[in-house]
C-alpha positions as CSV (number, residue, x, y, z in Angstrom):
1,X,23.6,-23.1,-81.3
2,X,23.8,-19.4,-80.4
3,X,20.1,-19.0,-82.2
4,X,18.9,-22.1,-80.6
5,X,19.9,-20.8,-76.9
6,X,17.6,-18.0,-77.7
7,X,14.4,-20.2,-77.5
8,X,15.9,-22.6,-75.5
9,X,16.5,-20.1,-72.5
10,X,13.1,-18.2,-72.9
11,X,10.7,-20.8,-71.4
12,X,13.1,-21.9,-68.2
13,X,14.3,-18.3,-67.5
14,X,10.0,-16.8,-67.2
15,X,9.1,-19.9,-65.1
16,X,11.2,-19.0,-61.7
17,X,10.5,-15.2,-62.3
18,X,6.7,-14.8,-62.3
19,X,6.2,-14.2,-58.9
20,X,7.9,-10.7,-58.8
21,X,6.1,-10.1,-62.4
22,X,2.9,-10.5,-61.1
23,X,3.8,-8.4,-57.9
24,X,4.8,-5.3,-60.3
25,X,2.4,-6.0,-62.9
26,X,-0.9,-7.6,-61.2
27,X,-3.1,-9.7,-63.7
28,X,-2.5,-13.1,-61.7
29,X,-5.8,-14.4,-63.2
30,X,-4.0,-14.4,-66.9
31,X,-0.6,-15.0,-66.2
32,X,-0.3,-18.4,-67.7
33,X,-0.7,-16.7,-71.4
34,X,2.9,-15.9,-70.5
35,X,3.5,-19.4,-71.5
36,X,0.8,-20.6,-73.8
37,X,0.8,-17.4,-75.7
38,X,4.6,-17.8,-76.7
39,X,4.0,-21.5,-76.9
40,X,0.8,-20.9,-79.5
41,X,2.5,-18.5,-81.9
42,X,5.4,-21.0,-82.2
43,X,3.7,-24.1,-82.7
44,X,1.5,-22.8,-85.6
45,X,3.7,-21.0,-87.4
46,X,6.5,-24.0,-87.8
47,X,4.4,-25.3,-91.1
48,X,4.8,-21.7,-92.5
49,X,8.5,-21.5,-91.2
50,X,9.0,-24.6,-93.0
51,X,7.5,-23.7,-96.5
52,X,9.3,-20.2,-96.3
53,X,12.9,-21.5,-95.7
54,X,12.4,-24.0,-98.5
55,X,11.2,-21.5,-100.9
56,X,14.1,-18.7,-99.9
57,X,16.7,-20.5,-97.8
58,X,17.2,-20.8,-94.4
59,X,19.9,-18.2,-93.7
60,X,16.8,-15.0,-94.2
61,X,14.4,-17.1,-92.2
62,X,16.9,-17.8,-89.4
63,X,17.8,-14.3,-89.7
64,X,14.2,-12.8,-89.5
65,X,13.3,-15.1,-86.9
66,X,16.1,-13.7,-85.0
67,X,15.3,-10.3,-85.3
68,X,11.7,-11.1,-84.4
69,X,12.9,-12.8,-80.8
70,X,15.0,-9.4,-80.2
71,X,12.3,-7.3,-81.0
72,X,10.2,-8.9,-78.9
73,X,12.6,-9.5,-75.5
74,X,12.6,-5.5,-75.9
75,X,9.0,-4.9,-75.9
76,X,8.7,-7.5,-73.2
77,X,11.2,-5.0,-71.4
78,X,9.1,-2.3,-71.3
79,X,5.5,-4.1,-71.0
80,X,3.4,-1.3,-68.6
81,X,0.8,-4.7,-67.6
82,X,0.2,-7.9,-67.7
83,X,-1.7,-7.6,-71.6
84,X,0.8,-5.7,-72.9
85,X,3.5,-8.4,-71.6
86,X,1.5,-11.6,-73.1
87,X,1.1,-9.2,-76.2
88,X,4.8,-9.0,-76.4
89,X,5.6,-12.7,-76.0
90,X,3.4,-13.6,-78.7
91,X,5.8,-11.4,-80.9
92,X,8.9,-13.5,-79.0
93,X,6.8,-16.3,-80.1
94,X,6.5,-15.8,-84.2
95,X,10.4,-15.2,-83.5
96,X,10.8,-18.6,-81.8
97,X,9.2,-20.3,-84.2
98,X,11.4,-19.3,-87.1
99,X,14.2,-20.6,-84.7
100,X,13.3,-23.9,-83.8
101,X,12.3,-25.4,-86.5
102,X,15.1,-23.3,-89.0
103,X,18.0,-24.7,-87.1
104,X,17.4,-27.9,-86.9
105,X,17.2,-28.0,-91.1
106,X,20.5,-26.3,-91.0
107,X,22.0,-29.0,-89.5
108,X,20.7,-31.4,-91.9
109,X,21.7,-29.3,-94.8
110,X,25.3,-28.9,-93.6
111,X,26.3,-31.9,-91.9
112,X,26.3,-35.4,-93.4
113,X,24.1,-38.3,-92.3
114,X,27.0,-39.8,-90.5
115,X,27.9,-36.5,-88.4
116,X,24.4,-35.7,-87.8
117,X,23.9,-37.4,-84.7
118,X,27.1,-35.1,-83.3
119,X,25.7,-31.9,-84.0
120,X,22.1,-32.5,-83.3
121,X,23.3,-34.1,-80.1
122,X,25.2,-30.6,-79.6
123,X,22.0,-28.6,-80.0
124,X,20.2,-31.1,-77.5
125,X,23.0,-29.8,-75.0
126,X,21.9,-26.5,-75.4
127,X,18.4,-27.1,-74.4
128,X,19.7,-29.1,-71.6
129,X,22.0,-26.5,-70.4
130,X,18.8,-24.2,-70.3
131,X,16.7,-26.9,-68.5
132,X,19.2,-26.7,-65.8
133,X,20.9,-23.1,-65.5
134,X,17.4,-21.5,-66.7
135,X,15.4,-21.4,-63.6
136,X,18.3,-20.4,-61.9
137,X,19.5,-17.2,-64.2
138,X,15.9,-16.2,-64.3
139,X,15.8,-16.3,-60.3
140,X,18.8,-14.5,-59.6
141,X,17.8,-11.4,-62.1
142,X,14.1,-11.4,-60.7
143,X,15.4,-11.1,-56.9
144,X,18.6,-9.2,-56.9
145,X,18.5,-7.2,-60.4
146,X,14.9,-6.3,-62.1
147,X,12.9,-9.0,-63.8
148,X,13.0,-7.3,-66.8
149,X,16.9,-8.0,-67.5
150,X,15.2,-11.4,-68.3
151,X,15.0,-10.2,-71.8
152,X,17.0,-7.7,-71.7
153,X,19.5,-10.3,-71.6
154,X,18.7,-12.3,-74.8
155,X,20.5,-8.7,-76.6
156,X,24.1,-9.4,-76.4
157,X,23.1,-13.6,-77.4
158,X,20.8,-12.7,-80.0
159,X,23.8,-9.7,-81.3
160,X,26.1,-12.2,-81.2
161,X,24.0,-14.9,-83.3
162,X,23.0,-12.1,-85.6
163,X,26.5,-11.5,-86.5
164,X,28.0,-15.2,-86.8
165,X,25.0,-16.4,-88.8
166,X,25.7,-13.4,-91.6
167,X,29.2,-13.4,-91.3
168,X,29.8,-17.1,-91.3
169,X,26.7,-19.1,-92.9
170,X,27.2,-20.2,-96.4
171,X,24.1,-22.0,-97.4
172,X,24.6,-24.7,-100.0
173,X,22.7,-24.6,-103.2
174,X,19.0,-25.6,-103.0
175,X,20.4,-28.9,-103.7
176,X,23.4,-29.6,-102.0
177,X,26.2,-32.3,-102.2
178,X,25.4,-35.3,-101.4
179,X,27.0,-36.3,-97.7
180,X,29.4,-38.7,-99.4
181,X,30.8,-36.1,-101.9
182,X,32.0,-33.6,-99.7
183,X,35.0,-33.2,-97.9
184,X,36.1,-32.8,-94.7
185,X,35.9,-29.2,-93.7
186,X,34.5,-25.9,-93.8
187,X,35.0,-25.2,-97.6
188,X,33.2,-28.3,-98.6
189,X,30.0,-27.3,-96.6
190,X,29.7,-24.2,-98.5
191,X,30.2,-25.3,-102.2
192,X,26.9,-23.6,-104.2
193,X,25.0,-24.9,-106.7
194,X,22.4,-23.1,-109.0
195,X,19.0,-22.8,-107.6
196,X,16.1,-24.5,-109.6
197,X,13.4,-22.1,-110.6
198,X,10.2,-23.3,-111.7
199,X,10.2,-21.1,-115.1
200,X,12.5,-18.6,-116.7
201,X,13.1,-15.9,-114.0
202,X,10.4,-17.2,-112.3
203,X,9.4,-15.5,-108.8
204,X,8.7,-17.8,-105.8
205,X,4.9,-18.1,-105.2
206,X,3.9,-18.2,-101.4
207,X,0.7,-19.8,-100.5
208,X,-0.4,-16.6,-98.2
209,X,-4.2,-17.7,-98.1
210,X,-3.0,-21.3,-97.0
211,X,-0.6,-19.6,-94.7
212,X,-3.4,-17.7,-93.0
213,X,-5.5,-20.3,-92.8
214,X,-3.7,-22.9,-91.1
215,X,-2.1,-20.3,-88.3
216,X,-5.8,-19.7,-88.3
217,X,-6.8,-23.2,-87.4
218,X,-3.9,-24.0,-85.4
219,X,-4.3,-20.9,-83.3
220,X,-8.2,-22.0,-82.4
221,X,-6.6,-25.7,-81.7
222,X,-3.8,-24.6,-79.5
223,X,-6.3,-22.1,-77.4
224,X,-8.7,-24.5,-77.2
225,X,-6.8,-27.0,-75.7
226,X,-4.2,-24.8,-73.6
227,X,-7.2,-23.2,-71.9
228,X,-9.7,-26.1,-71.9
229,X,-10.1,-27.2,-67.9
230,X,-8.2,-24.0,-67.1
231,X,-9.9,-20.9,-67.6
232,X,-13.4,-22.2,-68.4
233,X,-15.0,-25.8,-68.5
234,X,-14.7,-28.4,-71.3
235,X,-18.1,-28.9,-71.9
236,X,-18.3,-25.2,-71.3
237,X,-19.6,-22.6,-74.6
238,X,-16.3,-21.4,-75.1
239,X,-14.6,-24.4,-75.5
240,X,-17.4,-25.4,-77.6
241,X,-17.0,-23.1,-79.7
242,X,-13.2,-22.7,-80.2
243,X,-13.4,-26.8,-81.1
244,X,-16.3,-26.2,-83.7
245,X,-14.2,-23.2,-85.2
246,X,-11.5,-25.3,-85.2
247,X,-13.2,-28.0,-87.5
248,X,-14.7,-25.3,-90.1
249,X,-11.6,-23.9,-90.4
250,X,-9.4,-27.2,-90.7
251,X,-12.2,-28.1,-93.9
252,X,-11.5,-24.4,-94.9
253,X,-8.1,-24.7,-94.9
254,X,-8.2,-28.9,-96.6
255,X,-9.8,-27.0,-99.6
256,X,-7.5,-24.1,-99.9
257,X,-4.6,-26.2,-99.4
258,X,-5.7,-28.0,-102.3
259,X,-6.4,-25.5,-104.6
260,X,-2.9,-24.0,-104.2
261,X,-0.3,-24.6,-106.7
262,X,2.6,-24.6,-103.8
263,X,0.4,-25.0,-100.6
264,X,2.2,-24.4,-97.5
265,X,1.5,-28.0,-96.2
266,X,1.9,-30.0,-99.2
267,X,-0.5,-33.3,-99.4
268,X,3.1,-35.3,-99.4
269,X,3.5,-34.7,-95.9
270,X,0.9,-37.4,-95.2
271,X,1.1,-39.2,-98.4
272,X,4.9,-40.2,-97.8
273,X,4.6,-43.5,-95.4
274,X,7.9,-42.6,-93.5
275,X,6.9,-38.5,-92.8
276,X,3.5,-39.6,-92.1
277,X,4.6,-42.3,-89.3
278,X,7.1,-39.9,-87.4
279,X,4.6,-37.5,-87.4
280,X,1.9,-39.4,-85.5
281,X,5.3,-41.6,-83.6
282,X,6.8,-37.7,-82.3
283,X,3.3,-36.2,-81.5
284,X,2.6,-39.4,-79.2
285,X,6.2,-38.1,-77.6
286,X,5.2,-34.8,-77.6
287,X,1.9,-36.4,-75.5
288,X,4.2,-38.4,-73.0
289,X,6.6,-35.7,-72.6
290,X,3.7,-33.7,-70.1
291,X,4.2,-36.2,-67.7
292,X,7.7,-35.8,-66.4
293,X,8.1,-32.0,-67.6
294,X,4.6,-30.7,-66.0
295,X,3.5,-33.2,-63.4
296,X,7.1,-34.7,-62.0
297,X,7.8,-31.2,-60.2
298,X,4.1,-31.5,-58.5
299,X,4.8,-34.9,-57.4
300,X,8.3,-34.1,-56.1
301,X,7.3,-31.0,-54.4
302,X,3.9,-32.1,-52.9
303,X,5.0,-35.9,-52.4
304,X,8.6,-35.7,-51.7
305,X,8.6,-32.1,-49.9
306,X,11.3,-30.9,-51.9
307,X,11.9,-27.0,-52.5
308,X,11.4,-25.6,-55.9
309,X,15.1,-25.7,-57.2
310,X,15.7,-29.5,-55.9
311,X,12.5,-30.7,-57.9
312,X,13.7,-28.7,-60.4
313,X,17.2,-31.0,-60.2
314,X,14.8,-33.9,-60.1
315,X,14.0,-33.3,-63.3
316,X,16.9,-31.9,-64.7
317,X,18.4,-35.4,-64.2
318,X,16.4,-36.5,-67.9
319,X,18.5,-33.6,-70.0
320,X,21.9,-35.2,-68.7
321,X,21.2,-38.4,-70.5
322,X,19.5,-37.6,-73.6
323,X,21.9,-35.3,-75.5
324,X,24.6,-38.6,-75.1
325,X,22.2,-41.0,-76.2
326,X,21.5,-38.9,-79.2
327,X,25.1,-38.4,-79.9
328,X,25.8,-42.1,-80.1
329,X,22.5,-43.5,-81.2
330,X,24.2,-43.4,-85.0
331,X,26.3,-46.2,-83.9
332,X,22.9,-48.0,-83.1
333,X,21.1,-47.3,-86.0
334,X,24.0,-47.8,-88.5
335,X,23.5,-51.5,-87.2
336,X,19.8,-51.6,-87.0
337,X,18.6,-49.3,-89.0
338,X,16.3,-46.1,-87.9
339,X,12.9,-48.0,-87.2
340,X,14.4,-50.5,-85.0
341,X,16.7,-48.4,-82.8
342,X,13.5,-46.1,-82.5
343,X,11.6,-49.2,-81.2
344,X,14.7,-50.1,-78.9
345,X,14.3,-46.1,-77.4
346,X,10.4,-46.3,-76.9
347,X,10.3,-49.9,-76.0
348,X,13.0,-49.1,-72.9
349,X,11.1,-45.7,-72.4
350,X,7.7,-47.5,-71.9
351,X,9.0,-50.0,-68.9
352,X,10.2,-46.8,-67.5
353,X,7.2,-44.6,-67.3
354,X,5.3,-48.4,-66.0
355,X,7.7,-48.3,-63.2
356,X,7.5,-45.2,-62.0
357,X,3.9,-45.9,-60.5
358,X,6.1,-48.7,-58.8
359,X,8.1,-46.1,-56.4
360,X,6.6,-46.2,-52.8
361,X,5.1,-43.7,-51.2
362,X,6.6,-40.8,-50.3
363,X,10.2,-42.4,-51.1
364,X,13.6,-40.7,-52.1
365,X,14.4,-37.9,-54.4
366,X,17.5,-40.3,-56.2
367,X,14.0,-42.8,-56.8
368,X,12.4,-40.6,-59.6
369,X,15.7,-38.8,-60.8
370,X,16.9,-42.7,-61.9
371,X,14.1,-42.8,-63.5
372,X,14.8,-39.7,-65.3
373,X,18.3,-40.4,-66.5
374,X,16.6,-44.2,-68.0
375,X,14.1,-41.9,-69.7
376,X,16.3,-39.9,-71.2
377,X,18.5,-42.0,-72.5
378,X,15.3,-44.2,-74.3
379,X,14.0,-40.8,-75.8
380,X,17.7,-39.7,-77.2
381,X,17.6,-43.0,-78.6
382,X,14.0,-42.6,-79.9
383,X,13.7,-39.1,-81.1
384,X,16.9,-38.6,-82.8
385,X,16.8,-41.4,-85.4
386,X,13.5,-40.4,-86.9
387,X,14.2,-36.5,-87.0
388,X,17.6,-37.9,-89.0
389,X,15.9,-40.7,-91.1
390,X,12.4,-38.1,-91.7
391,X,15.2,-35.5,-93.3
392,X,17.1,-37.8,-95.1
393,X,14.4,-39.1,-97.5
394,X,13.8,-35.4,-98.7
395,X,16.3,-32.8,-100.9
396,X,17.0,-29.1,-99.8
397,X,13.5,-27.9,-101.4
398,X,11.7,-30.0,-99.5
399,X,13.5,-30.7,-96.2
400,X,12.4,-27.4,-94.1
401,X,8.4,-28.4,-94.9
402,X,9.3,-31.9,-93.9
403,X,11.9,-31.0,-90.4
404,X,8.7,-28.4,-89.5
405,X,5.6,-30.6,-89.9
406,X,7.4,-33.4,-87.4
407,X,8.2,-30.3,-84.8
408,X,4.7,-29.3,-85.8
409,X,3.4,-32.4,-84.2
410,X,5.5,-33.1,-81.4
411,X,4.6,-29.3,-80.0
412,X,0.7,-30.2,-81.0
413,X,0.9,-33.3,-78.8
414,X,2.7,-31.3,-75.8
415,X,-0.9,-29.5,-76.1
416,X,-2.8,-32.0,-76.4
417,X,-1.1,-34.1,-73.4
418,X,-1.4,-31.2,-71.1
419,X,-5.1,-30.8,-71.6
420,X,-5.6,-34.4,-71.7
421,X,-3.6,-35.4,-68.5
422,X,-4.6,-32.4,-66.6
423,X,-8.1,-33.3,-67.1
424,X,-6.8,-37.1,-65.5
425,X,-4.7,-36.4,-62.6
426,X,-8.0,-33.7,-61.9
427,X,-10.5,-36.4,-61.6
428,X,-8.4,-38.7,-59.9
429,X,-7.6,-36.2,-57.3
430,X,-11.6,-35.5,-56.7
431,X,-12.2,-39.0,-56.3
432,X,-10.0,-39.7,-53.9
433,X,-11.1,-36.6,-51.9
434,X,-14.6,-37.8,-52.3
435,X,-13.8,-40.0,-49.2
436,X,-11.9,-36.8,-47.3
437,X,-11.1,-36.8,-43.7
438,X,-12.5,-33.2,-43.5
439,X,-14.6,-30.8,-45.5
440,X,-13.4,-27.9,-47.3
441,X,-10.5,-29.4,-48.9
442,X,-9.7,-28.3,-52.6
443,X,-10.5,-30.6,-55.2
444,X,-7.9,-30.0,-57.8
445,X,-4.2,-30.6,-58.3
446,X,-3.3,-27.3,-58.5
447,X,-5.2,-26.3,-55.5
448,X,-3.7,-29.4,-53.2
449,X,-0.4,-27.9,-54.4
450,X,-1.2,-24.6,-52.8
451,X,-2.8,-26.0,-50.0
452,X,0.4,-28.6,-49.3
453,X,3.1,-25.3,-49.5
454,X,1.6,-24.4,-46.3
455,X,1.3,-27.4,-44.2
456,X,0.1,-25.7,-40.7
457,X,-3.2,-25.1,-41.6
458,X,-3.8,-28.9,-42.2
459,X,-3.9,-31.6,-39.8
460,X,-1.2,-34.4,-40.1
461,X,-4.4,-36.6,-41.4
462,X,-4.9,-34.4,-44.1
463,X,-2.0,-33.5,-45.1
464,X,-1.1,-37.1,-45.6
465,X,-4.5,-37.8,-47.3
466,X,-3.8,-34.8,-49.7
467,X,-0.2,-36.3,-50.3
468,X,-1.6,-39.6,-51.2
469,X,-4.2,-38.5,-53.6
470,X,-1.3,-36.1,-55.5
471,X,0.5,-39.3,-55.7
472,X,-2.8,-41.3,-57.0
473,X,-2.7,-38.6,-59.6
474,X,0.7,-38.6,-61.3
475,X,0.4,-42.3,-61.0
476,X,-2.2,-42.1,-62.9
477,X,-0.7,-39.5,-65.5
478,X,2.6,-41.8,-65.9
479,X,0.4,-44.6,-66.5
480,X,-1.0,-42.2,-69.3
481,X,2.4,-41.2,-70.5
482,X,3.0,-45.4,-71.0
483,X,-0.6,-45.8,-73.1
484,X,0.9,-42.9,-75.3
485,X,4.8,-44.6,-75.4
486,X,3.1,-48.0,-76.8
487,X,0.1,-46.1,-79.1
488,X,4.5,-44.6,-80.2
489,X,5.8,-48.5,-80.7
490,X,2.2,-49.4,-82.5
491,X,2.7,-47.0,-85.1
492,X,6.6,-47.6,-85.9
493,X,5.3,-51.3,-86.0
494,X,3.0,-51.3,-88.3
495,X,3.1,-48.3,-90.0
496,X,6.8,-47.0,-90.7
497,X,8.6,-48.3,-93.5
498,X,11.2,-51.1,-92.4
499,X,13.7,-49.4,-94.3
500,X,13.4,-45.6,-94.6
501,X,15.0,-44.5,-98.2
502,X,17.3,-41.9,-98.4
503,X,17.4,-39.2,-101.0
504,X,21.1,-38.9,-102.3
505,X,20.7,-34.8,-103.9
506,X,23.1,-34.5,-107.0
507,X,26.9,-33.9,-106.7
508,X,28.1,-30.4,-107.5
509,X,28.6,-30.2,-110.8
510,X,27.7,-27.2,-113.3
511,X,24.7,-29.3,-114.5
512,X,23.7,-32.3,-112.0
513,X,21.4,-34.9,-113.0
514,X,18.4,-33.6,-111.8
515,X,16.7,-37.5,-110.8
516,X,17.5,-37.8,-107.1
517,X,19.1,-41.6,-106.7
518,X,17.1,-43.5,-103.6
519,X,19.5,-45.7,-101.5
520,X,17.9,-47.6,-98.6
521,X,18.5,-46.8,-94.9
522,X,22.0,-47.4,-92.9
523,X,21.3,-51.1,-91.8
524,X,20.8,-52.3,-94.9
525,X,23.3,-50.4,-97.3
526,X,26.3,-49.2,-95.1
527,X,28.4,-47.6,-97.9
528,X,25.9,-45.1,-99.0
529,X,23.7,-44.9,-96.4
530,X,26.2,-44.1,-93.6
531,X,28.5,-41.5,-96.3
C-alpha cells in the first residue's frame, strides 16, 4: 500500500502546484508533458512490467520500480527548466509503471479469491485518499514551503516501502498454494515451492527486441493521442505521421512477437475469451472514466462557479463510494458470478452518466456529487470482479502478463477518451458560439474556462451564453461516457464467458502435480470457487 501511495499521490500532488512551477521555471507552452510524459512511460511499459515479474518474481520488480520513482522524485527536485523537469518525470514514470501494475499481482498472489476483494478494496483506499488529500498536500508545499518538497517528499514513503517490502515480502513459489490450502496467517502466505525452469539450469530468456518494440509502438500511440487537438491539429502532418508510425511499428512488432520463443505479450492474451473481454470491457472504462475525472471540474467550476478545491470535493465524492463497493462486491459475485455482478455495476453506471445531462442549468453542487457517489459505487462493482476473475483463470507464471495487459488497456482508453472527448466537448462548444452574442469570444473549452475565471470583462449576456455552451459540452461528453458504458455491457454480453474458470495452482507439496485443475467461477461452484 506504501508502494501504491507512491503513484497514487504523484498525479494529485503536481496538478494544484503548477502554477508556482511554471512561475520559477517558465515553459508554460509544454507544461502538460508534466502529465502525459509520466502518464506515457507508465502505460507502455505495464506489458513489459508484466512479463518481467512473471519471469523473476515480483518482489525485484516491485523493488526496482521503487527505486526508479525515488530516483526520479530527486531529479525532479533539482530540474533547472521546464525540459529537464518533464525529462525527470518520464524516469518517475518507468518507476510508476513497475508499481501499478506489480502490486496489484501481489495481492492476487498472496491473498485468496475470497479475501481478495478486502485488500484490493484497501489499495482502492489509497488512491482515494490521494484523490482527496493530494491537491491539498501539493498546495500547501507549493505556497508556503517550495514546490520542489513535492518530491522531495515521496523519500521518507518510498524509504519506508523499500524497507517493509525486503524485510517482510515472502513471495510464494512460482506456483503457489492454492487459496483453499492455505491457512489463516502470515506463515501460510509465505510457504515456497520450487520454481519451474524450462531446462536443466536453464536461464530466463527476455524478449528484449519485443520489449523495445512495443514501448516503441505504445509510445507513438500515447503521443499521438495525448497531443492530438492539443499542440497541433488532427489532420495536421504531425499527427499524421505519429498515427502512420504507429501502424508500421504495431505490424513490426505483430511479427517479432511472433517469432519469439517467450514474447513479452504472449498471443494468449487475446486468444483466452475471458482476458480478451476484460480487456476491451476495462479499456471502454478507461474511455468513460475522462468524463467525470477531466471534464466534471470544468463543468463545476465554469457552470456552478465553484473554486478550485470545492470542484475538486465534487469530484472527490466518486472515491468515497468505490473502495466500499469493491470491498463487498465478493458477496455479489459469490451469488452471481463475475460476469453478472460486472453487468449489474455498468448497467447502474450507464443510467447514471444518462442522467447527468438531466441536471438543470446551473443547479447545486450536492446535484453532480450524488451523481458521483452512484458512479462510484456501479464502477467498484464493475471493475473489481473482472481484475479478480481475469487473475484467477491464470497461475503465478502467467498472472503478472495477464493483471498488466488489463491495466494496459484501461490506461490506453483514459488516452484514447481524452483525445476523443476533447475533440467533442471542442466542437460542440464552437457550434454553439457560432450563434454568439458578440465577437471575439474563444472558441474552445479550455479558452471559455479562462475567459469565465474572470467574469468582469464579459457582459452578463455573455457570460451566461459562455456558461451554457460549457454545459452543452460536458453534456455532450457524459452522453459519450454512456455510448462507451453500453459498448462495456455489449461486450460482457456477448463476448465474456458466462462462467469464468478458475485455475486451482498445485498444493505445496515436494513434487505437485504439475496439471493445473479448472473449477468454474464462484456462482456456480461455491466450495472451490469461493476457497
Amino acid at each position: 500500500m506504501l508502494g501504491m501511495a507512491l503513484a497514487a499521490l504523484d498525479g494529485t500532488i503536481l496538478s494544484t502546484a503548477v502554477p508556482q512551477i511554471v512561475g520559477d521555471l517558465g515553459g508554460f507552452s509544454i507544461f502538460s508533458w508534466l502529465f502525459s510524459g509520466y502518464l506515457l512511460a507508465a502505460t507502455v511499459t505495464l506489458p513489459v512490467y508484466g512479463k518481467l515479474s512473471d519471469t523473476f518474481g515480483r518482489k525485484p520488480v516491485l523493488i526496482a520500480g521503487i527505486v526508479l520513482f525515488l530516483i526520479g522524485s530527486v531529479l525532479c527536485a533539482t530540474a533547472w527548466n521546464m525540459g529537464s523537469l518533464i525529462a525527470f518525470r518520464v524516469v518517475q514514470g518507468l518507476g510508476g509503471g513497475a508499481i501499478q501494475g506489480t502490486v496489484q499481482t501481489i495481492a492476487a498472489d498472496l491473498y485468496p479469491l475470497k479475501e481478495r476483494p478486502k485488500i484490493q478494496a484497501k489499495l482502492s483506499t489509497v488512491w482515494a485518499t490521494s484523490a482527496v488529500a493530494g491537491p491539498a498536500l501539493g498546495g500547501l508545499l507549493a505556497g508556503y514551503a517550495d514546490w520542489r518538497w513535492i518530491f522531495l517528499i515521496n523519500l521518507p514513503v518510498g524509504a519506508l516501502a523499500l524497507y517493509l517490502t525486503v524485510r517482510h515480502l515472502h513471495e510464494p513459489g512460482r506456483e503457489a498454494a492454492p487459496a483453499g490450502d492455505r491457512e489463516a496467517g502470515d506463515s501460510a502466505r509465505t510457504k515456497r515451492l520450487p520454481r519451474p525452469r524450462t531446462g536443466a539450469g536453464a536461464r530466463p530468456r527476455i524478449d528484449w527486441a519485443g520489449a523495445l518494440a512495443v514501448f516503441a509502438t505504445g509510445t507513438l500511440l500515447v503521443t499521438a493521442l495525448v497531443q492530438g487537438g492539443v499542440a497541433w491539429p488532427w489532420l495536421s502532418a504531425p499527427s499524421i505521421a505519429l498515427l502512420t508510425g504507429t501502424a508500421l511499428l504495431a505490424a513490426v512488432t505483430f511479427l517479432v512477437e511472433r517469432r519469439a520463443a517467450d514474447p513479452i505479450i504472449p498471443g494468449w492474451v487475446w486468444r483466452r475469451r475471458p482476458i480478451a473481454a476484460v480487456n476491451l470491457a476495462l479499456g471502454a472504462l478507461g474511455l468513460l472514466m475522462i468524463a467525470p475525472t477531466v471534464f466534471l471540474p470544468t463543468y463545476a467550476q465554469s457552470v456552478l462557479g465553484l473554486g478550485p478545491i470545492a470542484a475538486g470535493f465534487v469530484l472527490s465524492a466518486i472515491t468515497l463510494t468505490w473502495p466500499i463497493s469493491a470491498a463487498l462486491c465478493d458477496r455479489v459475485y459469490n451469488r452471481i458470478g463475475f460476469r453478472l455482478t460486472a453487468v449489474t455495476g455498468m448497467t447502474f453506471a450507464l443510467l447514471v452518466l444518462l442522467a447527468f445531462p438531466l441536471l438543470p442549468f446551473p443547479g447545486q453542487a450536492w446535484q453532480p456529487a450524488l451523481l458521483m457517489l452512484l458512479l462510484g459505487a456501479a464502477l467498484g462493482l464493475f471493475q473489481l470482479p473482472l481484475i479478480i476473475a481475469v487473475q484467477g483463470t491464470v497461475g503465478w507464471s502467467e498472472r503478472g502478463t495477464a493483471t498488466a495487459s488489463i491495466l494496459f488497456y484501461r490506461q490506453l482508453g483514459q488516452s484514447v477518451g481524452a483525445a476523443l472527448f476533447g475533440a467533442l466537448a471542442n466542437g460542440v462548444i464552437s457550434n454553439r458560439l457560432a450563434d454568439s452574442p458578440g465577437t471575439g469570444l474563444p472558441r474552445d473549452l479550455d479558452s471559455v474556462s479562462h475567459a469565465l475565471d474572470d467574469p468582469a470583462a464579459l457582459t452578463d449576456r455573455a457570460a451566461d451564453f459562455l456558461r451554457r455552451a460549457v454545459d452543452s459540452a460536458v453534456d455532450a461528453v457524459f452522453l459519450g461516457a454512456a455510448a462507451a458504458a453500453a459498448l462495456s455491457l455489449l461486450v460482457l454480453l456477448f463476448l465474456a464467458p458466462r462462467r469464468f474458470p478458475v485455475h486451482q495452482d498445485p498444493p505445496p507439496e515436494p513434487e505437485p502435480d504439475p496439471r493445473p485443475h479448472k473449477a468454474t467461477d464462484p456462482a456456480t461452484d461455491p466450495a472451490t470457487g469461493a476457497s
